[in-house]
ChimeraX commands (.cxc) that place a marker at each C-alpha (Angstrom):
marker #1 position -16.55,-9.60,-8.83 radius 0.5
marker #1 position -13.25,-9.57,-7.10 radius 0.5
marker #1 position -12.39,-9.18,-3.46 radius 0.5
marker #1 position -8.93,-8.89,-2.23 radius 0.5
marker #1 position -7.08,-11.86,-0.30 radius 0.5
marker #1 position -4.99,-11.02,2.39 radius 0.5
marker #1 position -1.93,-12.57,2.05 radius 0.5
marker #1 position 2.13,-11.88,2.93 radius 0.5
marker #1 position 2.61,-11.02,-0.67 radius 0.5
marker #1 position 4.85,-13.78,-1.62 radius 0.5
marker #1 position 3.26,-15.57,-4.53 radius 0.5
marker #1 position 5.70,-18.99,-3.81 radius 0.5
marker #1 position 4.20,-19.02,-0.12 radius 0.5
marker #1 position 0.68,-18.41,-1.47 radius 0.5
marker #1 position 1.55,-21.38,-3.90 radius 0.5
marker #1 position 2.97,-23.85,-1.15 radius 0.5
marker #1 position -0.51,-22.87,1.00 radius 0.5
marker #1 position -3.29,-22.55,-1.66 radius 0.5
marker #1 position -4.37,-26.64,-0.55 radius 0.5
marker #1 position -4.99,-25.64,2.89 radius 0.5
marker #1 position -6.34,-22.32,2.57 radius 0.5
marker #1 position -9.44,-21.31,3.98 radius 0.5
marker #1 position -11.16,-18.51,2.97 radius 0.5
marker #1 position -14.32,-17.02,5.14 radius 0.5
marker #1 position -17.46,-15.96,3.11 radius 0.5
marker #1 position -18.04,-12.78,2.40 radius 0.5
marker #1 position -21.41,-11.29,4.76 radius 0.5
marker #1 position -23.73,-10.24,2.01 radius 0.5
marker #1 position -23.95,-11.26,-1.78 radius 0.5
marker #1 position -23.28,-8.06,-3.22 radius 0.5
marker #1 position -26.17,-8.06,-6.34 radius 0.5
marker #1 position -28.95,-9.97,-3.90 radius 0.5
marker #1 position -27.64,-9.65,-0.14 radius 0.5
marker #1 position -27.56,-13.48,0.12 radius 0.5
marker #1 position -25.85,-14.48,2.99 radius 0.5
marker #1 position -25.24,-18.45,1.71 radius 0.5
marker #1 position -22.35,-19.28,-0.52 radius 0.5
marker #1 position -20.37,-22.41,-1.68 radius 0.5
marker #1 position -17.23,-23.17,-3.11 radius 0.5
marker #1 position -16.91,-22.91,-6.86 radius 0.5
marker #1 position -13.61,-23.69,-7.45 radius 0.5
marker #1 position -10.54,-21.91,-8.91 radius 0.5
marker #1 position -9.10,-20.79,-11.98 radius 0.5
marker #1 position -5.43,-19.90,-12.87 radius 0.5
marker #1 position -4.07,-16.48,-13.80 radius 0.5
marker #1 position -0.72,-15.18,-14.83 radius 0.5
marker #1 position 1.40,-12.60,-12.39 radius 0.5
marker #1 position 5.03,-11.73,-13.90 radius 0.5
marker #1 position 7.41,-10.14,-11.66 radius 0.5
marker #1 position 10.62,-9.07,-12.86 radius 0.5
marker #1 position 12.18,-11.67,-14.57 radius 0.5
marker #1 position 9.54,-14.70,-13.71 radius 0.5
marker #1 position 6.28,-15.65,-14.38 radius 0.5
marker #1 position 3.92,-17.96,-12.25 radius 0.5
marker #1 position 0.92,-19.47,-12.87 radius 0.5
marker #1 position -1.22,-18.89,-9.91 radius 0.5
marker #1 position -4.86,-21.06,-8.83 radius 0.5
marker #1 position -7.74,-18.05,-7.33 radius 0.5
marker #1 position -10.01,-19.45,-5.53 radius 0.5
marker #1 position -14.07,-18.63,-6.30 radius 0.5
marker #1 position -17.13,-19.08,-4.24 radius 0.5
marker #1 position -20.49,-18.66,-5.76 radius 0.5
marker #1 position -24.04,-17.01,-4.55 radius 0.5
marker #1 position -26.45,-20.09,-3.43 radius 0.5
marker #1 position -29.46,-18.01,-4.56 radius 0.5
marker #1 position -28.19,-15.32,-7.33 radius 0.5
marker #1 position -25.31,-17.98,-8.93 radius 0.5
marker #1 position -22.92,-14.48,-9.21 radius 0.5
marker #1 position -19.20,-15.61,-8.89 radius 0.5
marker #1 position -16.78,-13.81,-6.37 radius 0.5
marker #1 position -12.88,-14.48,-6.95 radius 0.5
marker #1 position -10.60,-14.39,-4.03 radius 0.5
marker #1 position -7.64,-12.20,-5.51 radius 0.5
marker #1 position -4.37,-12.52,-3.64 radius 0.5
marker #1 position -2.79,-9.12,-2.37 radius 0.5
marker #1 position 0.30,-9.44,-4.72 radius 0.5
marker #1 position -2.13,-9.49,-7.80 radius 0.5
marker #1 position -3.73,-6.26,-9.70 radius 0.5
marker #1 position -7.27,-7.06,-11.11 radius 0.5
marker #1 position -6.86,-6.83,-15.48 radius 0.5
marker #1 position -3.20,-7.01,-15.35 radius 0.5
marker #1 position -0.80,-9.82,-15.44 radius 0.5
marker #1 position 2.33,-7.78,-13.45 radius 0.5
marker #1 position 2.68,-8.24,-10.00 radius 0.5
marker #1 position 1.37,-5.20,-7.72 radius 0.5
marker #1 position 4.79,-4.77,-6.81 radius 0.5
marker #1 position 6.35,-5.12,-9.67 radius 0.5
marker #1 position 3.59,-2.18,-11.35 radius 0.5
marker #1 position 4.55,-0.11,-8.65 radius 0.5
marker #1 position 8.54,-0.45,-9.13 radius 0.5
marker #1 position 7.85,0.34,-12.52 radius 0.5
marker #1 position 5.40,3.10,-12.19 radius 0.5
marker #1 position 8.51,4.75,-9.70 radius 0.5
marker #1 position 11.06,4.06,-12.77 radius 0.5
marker #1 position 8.63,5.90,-15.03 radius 0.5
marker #1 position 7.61,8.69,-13.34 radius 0.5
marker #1 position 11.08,9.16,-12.22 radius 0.5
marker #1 position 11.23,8.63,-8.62 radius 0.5
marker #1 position 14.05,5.91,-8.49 radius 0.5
marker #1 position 17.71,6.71,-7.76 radius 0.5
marker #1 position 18.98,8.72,-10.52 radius 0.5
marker #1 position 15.58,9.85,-11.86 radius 0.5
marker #1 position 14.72,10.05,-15.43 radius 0.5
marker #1 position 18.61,8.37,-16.44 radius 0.5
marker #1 position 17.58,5.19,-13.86 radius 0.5
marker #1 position 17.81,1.99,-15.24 radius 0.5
marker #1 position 14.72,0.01,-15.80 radius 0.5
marker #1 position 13.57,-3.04,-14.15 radius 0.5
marker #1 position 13.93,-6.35,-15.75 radius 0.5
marker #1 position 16.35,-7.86,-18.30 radius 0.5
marker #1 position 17.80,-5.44,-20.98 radius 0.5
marker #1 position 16.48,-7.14,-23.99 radius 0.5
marker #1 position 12.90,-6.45,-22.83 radius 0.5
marker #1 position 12.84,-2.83,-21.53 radius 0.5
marker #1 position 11.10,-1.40,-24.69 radius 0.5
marker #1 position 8.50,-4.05,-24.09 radius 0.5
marker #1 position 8.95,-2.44,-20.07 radius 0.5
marker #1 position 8.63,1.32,-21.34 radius 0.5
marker #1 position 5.82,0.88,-23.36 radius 0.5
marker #1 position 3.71,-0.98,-20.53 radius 0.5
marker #1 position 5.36,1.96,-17.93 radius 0.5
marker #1 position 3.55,4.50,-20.61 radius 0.5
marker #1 position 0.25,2.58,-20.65 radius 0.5
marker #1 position 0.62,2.29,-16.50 radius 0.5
marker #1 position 1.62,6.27,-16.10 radius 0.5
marker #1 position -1.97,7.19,-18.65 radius 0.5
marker #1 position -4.29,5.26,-15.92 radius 0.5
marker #1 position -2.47,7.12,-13.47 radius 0.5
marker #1 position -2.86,9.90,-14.93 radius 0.5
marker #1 position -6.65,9.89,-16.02 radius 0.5
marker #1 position -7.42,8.92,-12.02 radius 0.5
marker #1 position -6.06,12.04,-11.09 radius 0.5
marker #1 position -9.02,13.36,-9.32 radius 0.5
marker #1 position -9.51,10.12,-7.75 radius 0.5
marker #1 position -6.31,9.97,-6.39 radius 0.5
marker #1 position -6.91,13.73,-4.95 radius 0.5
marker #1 position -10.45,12.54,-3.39 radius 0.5
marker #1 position -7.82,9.24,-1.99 radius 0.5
marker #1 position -5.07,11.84,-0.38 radius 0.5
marker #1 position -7.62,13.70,1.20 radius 0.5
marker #1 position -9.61,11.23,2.68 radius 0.5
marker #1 position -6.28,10.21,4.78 radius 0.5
marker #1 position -6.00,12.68,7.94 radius 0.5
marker #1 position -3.33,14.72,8.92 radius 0.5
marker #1 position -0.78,17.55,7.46 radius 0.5
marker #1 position 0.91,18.02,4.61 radius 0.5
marker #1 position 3.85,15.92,5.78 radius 0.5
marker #1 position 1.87,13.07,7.37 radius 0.5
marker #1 position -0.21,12.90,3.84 radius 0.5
marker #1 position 3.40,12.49,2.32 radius 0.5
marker #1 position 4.71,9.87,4.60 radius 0.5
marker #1 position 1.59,7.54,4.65 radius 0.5
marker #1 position 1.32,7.87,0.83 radius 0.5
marker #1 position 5.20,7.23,1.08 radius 0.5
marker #1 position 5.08,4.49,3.03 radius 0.5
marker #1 position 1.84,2.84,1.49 radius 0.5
marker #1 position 4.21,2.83,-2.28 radius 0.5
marker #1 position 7.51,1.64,-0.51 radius 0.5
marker #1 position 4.73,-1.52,1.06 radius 0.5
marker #1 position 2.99,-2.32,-2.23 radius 0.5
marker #1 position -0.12,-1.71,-0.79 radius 0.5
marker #1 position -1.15,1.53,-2.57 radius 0.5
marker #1 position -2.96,0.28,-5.46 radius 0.5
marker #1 position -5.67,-1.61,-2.92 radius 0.5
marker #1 position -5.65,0.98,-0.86 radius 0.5
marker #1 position -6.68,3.24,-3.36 radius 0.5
marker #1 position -9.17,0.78,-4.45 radius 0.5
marker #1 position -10.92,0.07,-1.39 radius 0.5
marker #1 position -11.34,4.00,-0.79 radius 0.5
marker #1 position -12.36,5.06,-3.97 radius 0.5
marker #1 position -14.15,1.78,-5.27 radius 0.5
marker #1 position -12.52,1.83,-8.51 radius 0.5
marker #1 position -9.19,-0.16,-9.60 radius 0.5
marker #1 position -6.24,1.29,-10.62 radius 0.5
marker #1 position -6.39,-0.68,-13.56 radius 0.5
marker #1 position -9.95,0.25,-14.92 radius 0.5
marker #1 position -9.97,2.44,-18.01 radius 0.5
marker link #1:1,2 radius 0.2
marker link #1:2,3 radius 0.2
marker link #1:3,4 radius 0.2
marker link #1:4,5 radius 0.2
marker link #1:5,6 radius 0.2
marker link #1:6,7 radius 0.2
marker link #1:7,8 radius 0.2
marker link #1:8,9 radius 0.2
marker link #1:9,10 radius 0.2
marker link #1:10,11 radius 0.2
marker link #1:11,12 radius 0.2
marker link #1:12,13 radius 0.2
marker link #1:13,14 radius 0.2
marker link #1:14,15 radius 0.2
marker link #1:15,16 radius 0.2
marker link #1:16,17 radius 0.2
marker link #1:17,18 radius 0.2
marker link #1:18,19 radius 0.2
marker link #1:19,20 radius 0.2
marker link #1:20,21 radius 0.2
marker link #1:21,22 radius 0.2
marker link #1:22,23 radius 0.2
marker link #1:23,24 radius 0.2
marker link #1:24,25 radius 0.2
marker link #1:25,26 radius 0.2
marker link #1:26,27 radius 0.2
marker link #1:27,28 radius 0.2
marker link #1:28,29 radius 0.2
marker link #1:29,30 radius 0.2
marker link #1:30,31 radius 0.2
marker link #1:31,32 radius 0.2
marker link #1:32,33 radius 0.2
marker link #1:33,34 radius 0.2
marker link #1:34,35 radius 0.2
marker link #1:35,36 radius 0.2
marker link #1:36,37 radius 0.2
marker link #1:37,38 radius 0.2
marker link #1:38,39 radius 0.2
marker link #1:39,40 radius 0.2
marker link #1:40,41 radius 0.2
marker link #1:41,42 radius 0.2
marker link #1:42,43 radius 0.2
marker link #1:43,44 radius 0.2
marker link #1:44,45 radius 0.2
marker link #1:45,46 radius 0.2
marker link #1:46,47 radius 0.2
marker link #1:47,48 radius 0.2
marker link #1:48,49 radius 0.2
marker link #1:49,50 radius 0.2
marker link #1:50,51 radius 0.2
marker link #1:51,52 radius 0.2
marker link #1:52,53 radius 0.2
marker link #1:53,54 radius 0.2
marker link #1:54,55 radius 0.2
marker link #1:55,56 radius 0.2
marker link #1:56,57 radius 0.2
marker link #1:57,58 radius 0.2
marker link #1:58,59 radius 0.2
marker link #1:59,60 radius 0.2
marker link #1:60,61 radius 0.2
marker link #1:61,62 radius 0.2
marker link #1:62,63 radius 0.2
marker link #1:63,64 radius 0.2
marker link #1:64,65 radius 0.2
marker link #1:65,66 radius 0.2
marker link #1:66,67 radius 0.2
marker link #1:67,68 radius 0.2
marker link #1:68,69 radius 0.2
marker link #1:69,70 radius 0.2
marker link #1:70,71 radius 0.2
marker link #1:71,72 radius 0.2
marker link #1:72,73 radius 0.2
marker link #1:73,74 radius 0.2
marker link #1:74,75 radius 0.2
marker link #1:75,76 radius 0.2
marker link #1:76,77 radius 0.2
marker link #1:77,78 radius 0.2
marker link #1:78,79 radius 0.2
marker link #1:79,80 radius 0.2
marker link #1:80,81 radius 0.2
marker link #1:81,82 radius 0.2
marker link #1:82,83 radius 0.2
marker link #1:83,84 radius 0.2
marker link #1:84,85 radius 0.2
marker link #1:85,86 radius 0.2
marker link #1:86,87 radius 0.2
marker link #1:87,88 radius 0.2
marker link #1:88,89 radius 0.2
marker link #1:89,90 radius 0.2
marker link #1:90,91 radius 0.2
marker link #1:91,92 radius 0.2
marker link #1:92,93 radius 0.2
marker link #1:93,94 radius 0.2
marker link #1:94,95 radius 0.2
marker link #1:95,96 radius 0.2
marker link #1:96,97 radius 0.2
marker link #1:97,98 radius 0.2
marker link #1:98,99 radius 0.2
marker link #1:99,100 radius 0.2
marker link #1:100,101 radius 0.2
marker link #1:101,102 radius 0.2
marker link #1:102,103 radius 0.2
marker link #1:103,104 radius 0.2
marker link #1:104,105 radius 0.2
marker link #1:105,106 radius 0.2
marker link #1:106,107 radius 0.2
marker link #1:107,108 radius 0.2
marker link #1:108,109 radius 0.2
marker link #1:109,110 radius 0.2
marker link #1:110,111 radius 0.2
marker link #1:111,112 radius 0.2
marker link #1:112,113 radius 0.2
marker link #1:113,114 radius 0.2
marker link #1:114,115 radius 0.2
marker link #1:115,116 radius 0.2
marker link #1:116,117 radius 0.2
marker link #1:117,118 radius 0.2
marker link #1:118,119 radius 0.2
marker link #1:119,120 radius 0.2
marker link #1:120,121 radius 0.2
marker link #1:121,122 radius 0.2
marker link #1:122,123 radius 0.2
marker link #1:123,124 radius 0.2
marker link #1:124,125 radius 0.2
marker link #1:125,126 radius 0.2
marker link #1:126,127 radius 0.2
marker link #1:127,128 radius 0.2
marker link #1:128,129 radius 0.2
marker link #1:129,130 radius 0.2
marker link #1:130,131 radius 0.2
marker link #1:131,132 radius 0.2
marker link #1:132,133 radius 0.2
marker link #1:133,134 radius 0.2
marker link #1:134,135 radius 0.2
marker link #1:135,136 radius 0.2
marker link #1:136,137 radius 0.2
marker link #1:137,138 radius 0.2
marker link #1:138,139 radius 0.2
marker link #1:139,140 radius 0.2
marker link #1:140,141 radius 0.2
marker link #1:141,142 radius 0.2
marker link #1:142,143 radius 0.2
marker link #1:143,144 radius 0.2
marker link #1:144,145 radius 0.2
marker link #1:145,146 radius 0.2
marker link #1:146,147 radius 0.2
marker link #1:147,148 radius 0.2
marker link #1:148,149 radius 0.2
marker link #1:149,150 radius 0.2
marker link #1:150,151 radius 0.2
marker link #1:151,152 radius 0.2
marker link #1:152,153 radius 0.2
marker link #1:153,154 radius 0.2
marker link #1:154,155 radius 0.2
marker link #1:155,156 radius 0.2
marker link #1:156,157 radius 0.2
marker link #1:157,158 radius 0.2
marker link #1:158,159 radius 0.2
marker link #1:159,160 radius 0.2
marker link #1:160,161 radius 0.2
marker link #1:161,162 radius 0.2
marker link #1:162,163 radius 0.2
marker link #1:163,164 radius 0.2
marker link #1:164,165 radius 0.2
marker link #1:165,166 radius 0.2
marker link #1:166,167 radius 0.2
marker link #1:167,168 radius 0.2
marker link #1:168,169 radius 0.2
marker link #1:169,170 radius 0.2
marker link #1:170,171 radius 0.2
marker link #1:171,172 radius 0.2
marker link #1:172,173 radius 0.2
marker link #1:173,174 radius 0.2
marker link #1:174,175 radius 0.2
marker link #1:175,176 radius 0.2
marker link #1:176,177 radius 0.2
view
């Protein structure tokens, strides 16, 4: 199971601090409602952003009575995917057509690997696609009108915190087929 670290979402900060970071226990175990945990160490995942890739320590603690695993996943990170949440959403906005000059914009990254770039934007525009009703049951759930719906949505994508948003109200990661 993964829970999601709070963080700045800069992955070379989150690198210079991982040593000294102290993360608090969750409450309750969530398979036996054990409230003891201990450290179990950390393993290391990729996240690419545009042009870079990093190879990033996430730290795990384990149930004292049940032995299940929780990871500590850092903001900037998307559970079963190796792009950076930001970087998934700048893409998702270049393939649904929602960046300066629309369907004709140029696509993030290097120009040698954009085919590589549209096919992942395809896979990336599918899940969003298929969570369609999900994302309805999301934009109703936040209160308001019309135009407030639009600017907190707006302003959630512009922050690169959408995807966890939409995970912590629905339960279900963006990412999940």
């Amino acid at each position: 199971m993964q829970y999601v670290l709070q963080c700045d979402g800069r992955i070379e900060k989150y690198l210079a601090d991982f040593t000294a970071l102290r993360i608090a226990s969750p409450e309750r175990c969530p398979k036996c409602g054990c409230r003891k945990f201990y450290r179990w160490g950390s393993y290391k995942r990729n996240v690419v952003e545009e042009n870079r890739e990093h190879r990033i320590p996430v730290r795990r603690m384990c149930c004292a009575n049940c032995r299940k695993t929780i990871s500590f996943l850092p903001d900037f990170c998307v559970s079963k995917a190796q792009y950076s949440a930001g970087f998934i959403i700048h893409l998702l906005s270049w393939a649904l057509g929602l960046l300066g000059g629309g369907a004709g914009a140029q696509a993030p990254g290097e120009p040698d690997a954009w085919e590589n770039l549209r096919r992942r934007a395809y896979i990336y525009r599918q899940r969003f696609v298929r969570k369609e009703q999900l994302w309805r049951l999301f934009l109703h759930g936040i209160k308001g009108d019309i135009a407030e719906i639009a600017k907190k949505f707006g302003s959630l994508w512009r922050e690169g915190r959408l995807l966890h948003e939409f995970h912590d109200a629905t339960g279900v990661h963006f990412m999940a087929k």
